[in-house]
N, C-alpha and C positions, 0 to 999 in steps of 0.2 A: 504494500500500500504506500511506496515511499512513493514522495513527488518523483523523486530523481528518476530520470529515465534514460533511456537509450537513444542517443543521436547516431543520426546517422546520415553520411553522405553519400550521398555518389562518387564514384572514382573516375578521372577525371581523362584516363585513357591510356595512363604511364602505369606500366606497374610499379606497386608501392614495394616500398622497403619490406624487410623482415619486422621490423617494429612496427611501422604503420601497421602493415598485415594481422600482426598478433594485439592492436588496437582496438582495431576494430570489433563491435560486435557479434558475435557469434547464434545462428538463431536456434539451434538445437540447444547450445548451451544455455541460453536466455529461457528455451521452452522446460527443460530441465530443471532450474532454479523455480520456476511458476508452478511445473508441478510438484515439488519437493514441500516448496514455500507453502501451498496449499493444501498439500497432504498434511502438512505439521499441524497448520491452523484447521482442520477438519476433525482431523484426530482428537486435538484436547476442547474444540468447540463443541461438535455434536456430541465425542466422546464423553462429556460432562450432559448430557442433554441424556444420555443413554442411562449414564451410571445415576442421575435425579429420578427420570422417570419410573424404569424396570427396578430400583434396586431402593430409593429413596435416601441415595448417599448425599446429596448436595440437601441443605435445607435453607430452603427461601430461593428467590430468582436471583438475588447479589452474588448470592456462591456461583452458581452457574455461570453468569457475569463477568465473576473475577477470573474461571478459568478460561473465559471466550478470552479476556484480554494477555491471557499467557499465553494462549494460541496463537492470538495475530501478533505479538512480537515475537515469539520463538518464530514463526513463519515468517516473518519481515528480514530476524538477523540469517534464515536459511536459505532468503531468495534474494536478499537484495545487492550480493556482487555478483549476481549473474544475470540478474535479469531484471536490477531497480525495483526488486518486491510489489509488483501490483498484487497480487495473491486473489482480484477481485475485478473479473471482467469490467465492471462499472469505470474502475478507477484506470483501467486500461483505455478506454473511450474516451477520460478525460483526458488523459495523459496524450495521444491521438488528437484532439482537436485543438488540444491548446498546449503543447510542450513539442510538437515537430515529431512525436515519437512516429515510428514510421508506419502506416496505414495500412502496411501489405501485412506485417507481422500481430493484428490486431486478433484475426481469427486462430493463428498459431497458437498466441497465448491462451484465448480461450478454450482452447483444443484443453491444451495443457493444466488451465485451471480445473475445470468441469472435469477431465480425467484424475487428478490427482485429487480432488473431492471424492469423486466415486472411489477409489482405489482406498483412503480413508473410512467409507463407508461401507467398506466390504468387509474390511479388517474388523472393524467394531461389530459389523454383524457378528463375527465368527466367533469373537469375545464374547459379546451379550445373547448369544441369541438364544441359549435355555432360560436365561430371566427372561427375557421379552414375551420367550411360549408360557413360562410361570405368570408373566404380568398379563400378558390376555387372559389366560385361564380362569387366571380371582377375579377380570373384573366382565367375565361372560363376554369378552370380545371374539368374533370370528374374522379373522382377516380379509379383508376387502370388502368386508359387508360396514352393514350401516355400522358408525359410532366408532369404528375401526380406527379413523385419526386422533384418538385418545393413545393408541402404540404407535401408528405412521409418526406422529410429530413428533418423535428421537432420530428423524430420518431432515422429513420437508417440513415445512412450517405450514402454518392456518389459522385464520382466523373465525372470529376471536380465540386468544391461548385456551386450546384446548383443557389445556392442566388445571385454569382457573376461571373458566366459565362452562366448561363440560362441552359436549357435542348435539345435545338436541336441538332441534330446529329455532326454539325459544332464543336458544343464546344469540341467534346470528342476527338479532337483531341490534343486540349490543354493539357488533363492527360490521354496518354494511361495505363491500365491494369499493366502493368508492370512499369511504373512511380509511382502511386498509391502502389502499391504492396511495392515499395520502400522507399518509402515515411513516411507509414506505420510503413515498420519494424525501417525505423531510429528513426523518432518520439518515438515509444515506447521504442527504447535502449539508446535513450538519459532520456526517464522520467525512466527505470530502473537504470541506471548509477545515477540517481541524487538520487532517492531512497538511493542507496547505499551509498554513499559519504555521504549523512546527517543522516543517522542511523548508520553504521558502526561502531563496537568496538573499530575499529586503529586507526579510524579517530578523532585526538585530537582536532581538529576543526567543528567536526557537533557541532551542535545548542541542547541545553539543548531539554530531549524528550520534554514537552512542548511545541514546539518550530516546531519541525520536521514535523508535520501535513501542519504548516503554511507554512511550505520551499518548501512542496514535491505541497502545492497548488499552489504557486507560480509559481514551475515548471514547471506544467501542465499549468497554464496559460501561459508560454512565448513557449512553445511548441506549441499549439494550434496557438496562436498570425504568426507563422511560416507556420507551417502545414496545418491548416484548409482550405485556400483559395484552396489547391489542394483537399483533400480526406473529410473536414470536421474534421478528425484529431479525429477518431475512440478512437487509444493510449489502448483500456480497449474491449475483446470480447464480456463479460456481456453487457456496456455500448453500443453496437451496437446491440448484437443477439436480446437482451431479448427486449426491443423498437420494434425492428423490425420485430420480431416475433408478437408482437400485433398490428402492423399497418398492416399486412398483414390477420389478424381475421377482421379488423375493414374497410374491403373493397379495401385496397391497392393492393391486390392481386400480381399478378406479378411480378408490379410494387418494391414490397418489399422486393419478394423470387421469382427468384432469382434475382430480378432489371435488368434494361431495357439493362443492358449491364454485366450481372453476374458476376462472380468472386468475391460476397462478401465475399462468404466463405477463398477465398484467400488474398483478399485484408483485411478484419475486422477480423479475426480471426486468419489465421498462421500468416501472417507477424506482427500481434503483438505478439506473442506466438517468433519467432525467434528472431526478434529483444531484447525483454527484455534478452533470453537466452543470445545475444550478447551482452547487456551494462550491464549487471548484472554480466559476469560474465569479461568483461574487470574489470571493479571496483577491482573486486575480485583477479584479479592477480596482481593489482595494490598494495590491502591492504596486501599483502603479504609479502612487501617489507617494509611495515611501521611498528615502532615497538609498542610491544606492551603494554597498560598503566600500 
């Protein structure tokens, strides 16, 4: 999720030196850090979402929280000399319209995100998955049938939080579609805006890089801490699709794709893709006005 990103030129028709050459970005290697970067943050994200639900290890949604924000900085310090840690299709899009990052390489990373989510999401399966058959069991769940996103949400998200408003039709009243949808996008244009502000050039006050993983995790923790009671607090498409893409292999069916009330695709994937456009790039009209070091 770091701003910093990957420039890149054209070469100019001379072949380059041996240094130039080994300068340059590399896109396997770039795609490898995103999924790496992603997998980590997957792992102790959902991983924490799995070990609350099926087991009732985490108590409160702050624990869960504080483990999403050790995710996204162990994933940040695991992708970001290789690939500038977007870990988060969204913030790849920003990065793309407003940092030069290069256009062609947008779907690669998302390859790489969305894979290294699922690949996370398989692991955990294999770990939880006799809690998870215990955790239907007690609470009369049949997977892919009704009420089933009471166990799918340790995977994709839904709204309203399943865990704290239950799943019959009553609650959905509490987060219509277009609540969610909004919800969504602010949540991710405030974790792009904070992205920004703690990495930016101009800003004489971000936090030594060092430093910027733990703030941007932070972030996402007080985000979530906000958010999550309505949508579960998505903030990242990889961290939604790629999950939910294999809860729905793994018998969720429907239930997953396109969930008992659809508009994932609306709710977990544009309006975080809009939203970061929007806080990425207020920041950015902001830093325009601040000078430079």
């Amino acid at each position: 999720m770091s701003e910093e990103t990957l420039s890149h030129e054209e070469s100019s028709g001379d072949d380059p030196t041996p240094a130039a050459r080994e300068s340059k970005p590399n896109l396997l290697s770039a795609m490898a850090g995103e999924y790496f970067g992603t997998f980590v943050l997957v792992f102790f994200g959902v991983g924490s979402v799995n070990a609350a639900v099926a087991t009732g290890a985490q108590a409160g949604l702050w624990q869960v929280a504080v483990v999403w924000a050790v995710g996204v900085s162990l994933g940040i310090y695991t992708a970001a000399s290789l690939s500038g840690a977007h870990i988060n299709p969204a913030i790849t899009v920003v990065a793309a319209v407003y940092d030069r990052f290069p256009a062609r390489w947008v779907v690669p990373y998302w390859v790489a995100q969305v894979a290294g989510a699922a690949t996370a999401s398989l692991v955990l399966y294999g770990m939880f998955s006799e809690s998870i058959i215990e955790f239907e069991r007690q609470h009369g769940l049949l997977r892919g049938g009704p009420g089933s996103e009471l166990s799918a949400m340790m995977f994709g998200e839904y709204f309203p939080n399943p865990a704290i408003f239950g799943t019959a039709e009553d609650a959905w009243r509490i987060v219509s579609p277009s609540s969610a949808f909004i919800s969504e996008m602010v949540g991710t244009a405030m974790l792009a805006f904070l992205v920004a502000a703690v990495t930016h050039d101009r800003n004489t006050s971000r936090p030594p890089s060092a430093m910027q993983a733990v703030m941007i995790g932070l972030g996402v923790a007080a985000i979530i801490s906000v958010v999550a009671p309505l949508t579960q607090a998505g903030l990242n498409p990889a961290r939604d699709f790629g999950p939910r893409l294999v809860s729905f292999f793994l018998g969720w069916d429907s239930i997953a794709i396109p969930g008992p009330r659809g508009g994932f695709f609306t709710v977990y994937i544009v309006a975080p893709i809009v939203g970061a456009l929007i806080g990425g790039g207020i920041y950015r009209l902001i830093a325009r006005r601040l000078p430079r070091e």
